[in-house]
C-alpha positions in Angstrom: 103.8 -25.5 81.6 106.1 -24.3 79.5 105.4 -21.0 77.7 107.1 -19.2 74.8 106.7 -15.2 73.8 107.2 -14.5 70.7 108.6 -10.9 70.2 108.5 -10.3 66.1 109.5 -7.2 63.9 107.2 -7.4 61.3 106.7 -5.0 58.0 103.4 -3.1 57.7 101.0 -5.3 54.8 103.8 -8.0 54.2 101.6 -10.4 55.5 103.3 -13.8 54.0 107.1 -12.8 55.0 106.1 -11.5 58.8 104.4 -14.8 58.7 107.3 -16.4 57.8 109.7 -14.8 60.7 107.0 -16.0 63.2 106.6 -19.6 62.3 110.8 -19.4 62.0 110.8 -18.2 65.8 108.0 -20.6 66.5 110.2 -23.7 65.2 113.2 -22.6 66.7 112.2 -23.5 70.4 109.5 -26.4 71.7 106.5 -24.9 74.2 102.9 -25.6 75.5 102.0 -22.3 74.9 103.0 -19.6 72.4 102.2 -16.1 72.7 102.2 -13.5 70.1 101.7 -9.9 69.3 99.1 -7.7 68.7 98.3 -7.6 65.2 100.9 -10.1 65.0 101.6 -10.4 61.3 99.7 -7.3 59.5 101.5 -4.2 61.0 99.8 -1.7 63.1 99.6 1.8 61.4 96.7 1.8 59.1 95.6 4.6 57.3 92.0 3.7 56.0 89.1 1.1 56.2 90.2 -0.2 52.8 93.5 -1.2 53.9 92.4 -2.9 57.0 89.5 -4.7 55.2 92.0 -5.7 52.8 94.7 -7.5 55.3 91.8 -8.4 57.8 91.1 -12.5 57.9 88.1 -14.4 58.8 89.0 -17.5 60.8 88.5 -19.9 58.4 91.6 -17.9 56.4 94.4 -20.1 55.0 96.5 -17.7 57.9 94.5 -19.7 60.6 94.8 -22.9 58.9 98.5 -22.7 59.0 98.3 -21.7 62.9 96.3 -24.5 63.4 98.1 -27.1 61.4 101.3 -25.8 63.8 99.3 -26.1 66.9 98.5 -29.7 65.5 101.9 -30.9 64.5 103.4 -29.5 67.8 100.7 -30.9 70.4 101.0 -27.0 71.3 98.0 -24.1 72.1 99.1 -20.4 70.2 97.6 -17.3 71.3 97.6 -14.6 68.3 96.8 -11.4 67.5 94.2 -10.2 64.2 92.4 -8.0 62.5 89.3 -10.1 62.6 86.5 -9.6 59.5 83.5 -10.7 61.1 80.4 -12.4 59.9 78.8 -9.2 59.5 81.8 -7.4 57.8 82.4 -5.3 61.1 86.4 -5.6 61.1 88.0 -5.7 65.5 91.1 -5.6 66.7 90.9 -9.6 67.9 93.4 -12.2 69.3 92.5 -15.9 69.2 93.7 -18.8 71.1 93.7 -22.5 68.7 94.5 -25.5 70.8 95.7 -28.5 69.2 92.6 -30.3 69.9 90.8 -27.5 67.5 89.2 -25.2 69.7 89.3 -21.4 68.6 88.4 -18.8 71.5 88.1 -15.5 69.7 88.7 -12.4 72.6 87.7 -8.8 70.4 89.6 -6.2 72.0 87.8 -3.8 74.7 89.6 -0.9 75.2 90.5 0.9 71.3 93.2 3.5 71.4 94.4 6.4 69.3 93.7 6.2 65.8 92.3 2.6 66.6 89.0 3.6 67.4 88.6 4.9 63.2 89.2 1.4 62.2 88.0 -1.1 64.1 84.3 -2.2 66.2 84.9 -2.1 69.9 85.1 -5.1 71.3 82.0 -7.1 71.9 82.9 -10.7 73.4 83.8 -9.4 77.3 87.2 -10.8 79.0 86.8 -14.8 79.7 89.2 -17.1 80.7 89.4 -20.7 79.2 90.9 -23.5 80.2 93.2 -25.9 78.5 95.4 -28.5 79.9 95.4 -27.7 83.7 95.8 -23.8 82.9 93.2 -21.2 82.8 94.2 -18.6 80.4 92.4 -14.7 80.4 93.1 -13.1 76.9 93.8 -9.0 76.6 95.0 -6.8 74.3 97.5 -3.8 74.7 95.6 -0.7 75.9 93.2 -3.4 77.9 96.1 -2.9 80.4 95.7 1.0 81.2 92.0 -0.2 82.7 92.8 -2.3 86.1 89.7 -3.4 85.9 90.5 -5.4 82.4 93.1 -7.7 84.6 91.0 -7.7 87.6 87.9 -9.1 85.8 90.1 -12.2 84.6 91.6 -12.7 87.5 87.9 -12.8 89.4 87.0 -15.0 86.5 90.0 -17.6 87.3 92.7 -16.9 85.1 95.8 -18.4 86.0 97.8 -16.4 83.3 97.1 -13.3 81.6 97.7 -13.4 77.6 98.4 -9.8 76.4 99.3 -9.3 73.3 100.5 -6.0 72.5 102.0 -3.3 70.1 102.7 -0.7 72.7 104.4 2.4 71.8 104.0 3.8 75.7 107.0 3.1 77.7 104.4 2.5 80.9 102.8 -1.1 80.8 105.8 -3.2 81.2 106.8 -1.9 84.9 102.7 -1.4 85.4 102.7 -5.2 84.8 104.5 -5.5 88.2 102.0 -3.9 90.4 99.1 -5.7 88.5 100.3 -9.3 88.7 101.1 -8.7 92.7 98.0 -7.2 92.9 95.9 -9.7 91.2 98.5 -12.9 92.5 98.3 -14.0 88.5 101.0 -14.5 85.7 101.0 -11.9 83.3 102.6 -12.2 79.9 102.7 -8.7 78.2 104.2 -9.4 74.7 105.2 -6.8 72.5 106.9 -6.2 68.7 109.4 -4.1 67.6 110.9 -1.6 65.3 108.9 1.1 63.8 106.3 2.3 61.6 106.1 5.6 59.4 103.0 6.3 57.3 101.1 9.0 56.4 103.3 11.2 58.0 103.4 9.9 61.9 106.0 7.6 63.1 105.5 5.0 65.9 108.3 3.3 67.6 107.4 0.3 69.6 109.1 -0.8 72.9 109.8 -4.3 72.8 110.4 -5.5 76.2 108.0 -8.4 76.2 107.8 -9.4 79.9 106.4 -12.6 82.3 105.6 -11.9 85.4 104.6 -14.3 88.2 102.3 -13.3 90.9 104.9 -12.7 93.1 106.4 -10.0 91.0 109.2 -11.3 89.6 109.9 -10.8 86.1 110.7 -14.4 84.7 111.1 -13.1 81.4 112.2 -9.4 80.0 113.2 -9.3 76.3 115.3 -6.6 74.7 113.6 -3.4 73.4 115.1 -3.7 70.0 115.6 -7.2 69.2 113.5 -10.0 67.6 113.2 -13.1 69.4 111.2 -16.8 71.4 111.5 -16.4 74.9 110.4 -18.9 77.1 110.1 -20.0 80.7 108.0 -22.6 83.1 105.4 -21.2 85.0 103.2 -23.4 88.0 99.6 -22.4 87.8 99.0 -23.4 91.3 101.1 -20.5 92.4 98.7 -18.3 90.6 95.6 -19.9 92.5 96.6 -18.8 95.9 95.8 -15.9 96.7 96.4 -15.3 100.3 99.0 -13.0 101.5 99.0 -14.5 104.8 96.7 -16.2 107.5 94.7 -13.1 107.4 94.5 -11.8 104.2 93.1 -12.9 100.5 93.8 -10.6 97.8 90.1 -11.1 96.2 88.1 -12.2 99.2 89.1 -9.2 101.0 87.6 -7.1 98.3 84.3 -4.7 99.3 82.9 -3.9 96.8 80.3 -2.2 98.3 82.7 0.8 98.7 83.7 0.5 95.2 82.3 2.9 92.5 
């Protein structure tokens, strides 16, 4: 399968033009699979509920109309993240996978950090993996990563590749990513904006880097910290679904959780 990561740049509330850069760097390169940012198209440094309420989208939005007519048009699943207005008004820090054949699997992110947790409902919907063309795909947001326990689930859960979508401003996940692919003997796509944001009188500078990593640790793709871009690669699920290390040894059937607290 061939999978794309989209690293974008986008300008905090300019929701039309950050669209446009993405469905630019979308067109520019064919995939199965693209995956996006956190927040991919919004910006990230909100400063009260109004202003998210006001740039959040419910997912019948013309935003997701326009993802899903480009998943259609392309024969192509896209993995995105939101700031999702719910049903009941509660607005989370979401990321949604449409697949051409019009499925929508909403994931509401479970682990809030910094100033996150004044704007947003924690996540409610758990970490599941879903399954679309011969790939089974576990969806995670940023900070998810800092808990091991957010890739382990989806990797006890089946996940052949890890969708991360990020806006990380600590310089820590992308080498983490290593440890937790090897660990876990999945594919883990971290991907990650750039540039910065200044507002109400704290800047944030994000790292870039977007990384895919197979379960063997090797870092198939590793974008530039300061530079828009599609990145793409091939990846074999299959190597994702074996997890022995040796004759001996399974990475998840030798767990004991019976020590485990």
């Amino acid at each position: 399968m061939k999978v794309a990561l989209v690293q974008n740049s986008p300008d905090f509330g300019e929701k039309e033009k950050n669209l446009e850069e993405v469905f630019s760097l979308m067109n520019s390169k064919k995939a199965n699979l693209y995956i996006l940012p956190e927040l991919t198209y919004t910006g990230y440094q909100f400063t009260t509920k109004e202003e998210v309420s006001d740039l959040a989208d419910r997912t019948d939005s013309e935003v997701f109309k326009k993802f899903e007519q480009f998943s259609k048009d392309n024969d192509c699943a896209v993995i995105f993240g939101f700031a999702e207005k719910a049903a009941d008004d509660k607005i989370y820090n979401s990321s949604v996978m449409i697949t051409p054949e019009g499925d929508r699997h909403i994931y509401r992110k479970t682990h809030l950090f910094y100033k996150e947790k004044l704007f947003f409902a924690p996540g409610n919907t758990g970490f599941n993996v879903y399954e679309w063309r011969g790939i089974k795909i576990g969806l995670a947001i940023c900070f998810d990563w800092y808990f091991s326990e957010s890739f382990r689930t989806l990797s006890l859960k089946g996940a052949d590749l890890i969708a991360h979508s990020s806006n990380l401003v600590m310089p820590y996940c992308q080498t983490v990513d290593y440890a937790r692919a090897i660990e876990n003997r999945v594919f883990i796509a971290t991907v990650n904006r750039i540039g910065s944001e200044e507002r109400d009188g704290e800047k944030l500078t994000f790292t870039g880097q977007s990384v895919l990593v197979s379960p063997k640790g090797e870092y198939l793709v590793r974008a530039a910290e300061d530079r828009s871009g599609i990145f793409t690669t091939e990846i074999d699920p299959e190597l994702a679904r074996d997890k022995k290390l040796n004759d001996f040894n399974d990475v998840l059937e030798d767990r004991r959780d019976l020590f485990y607290f």
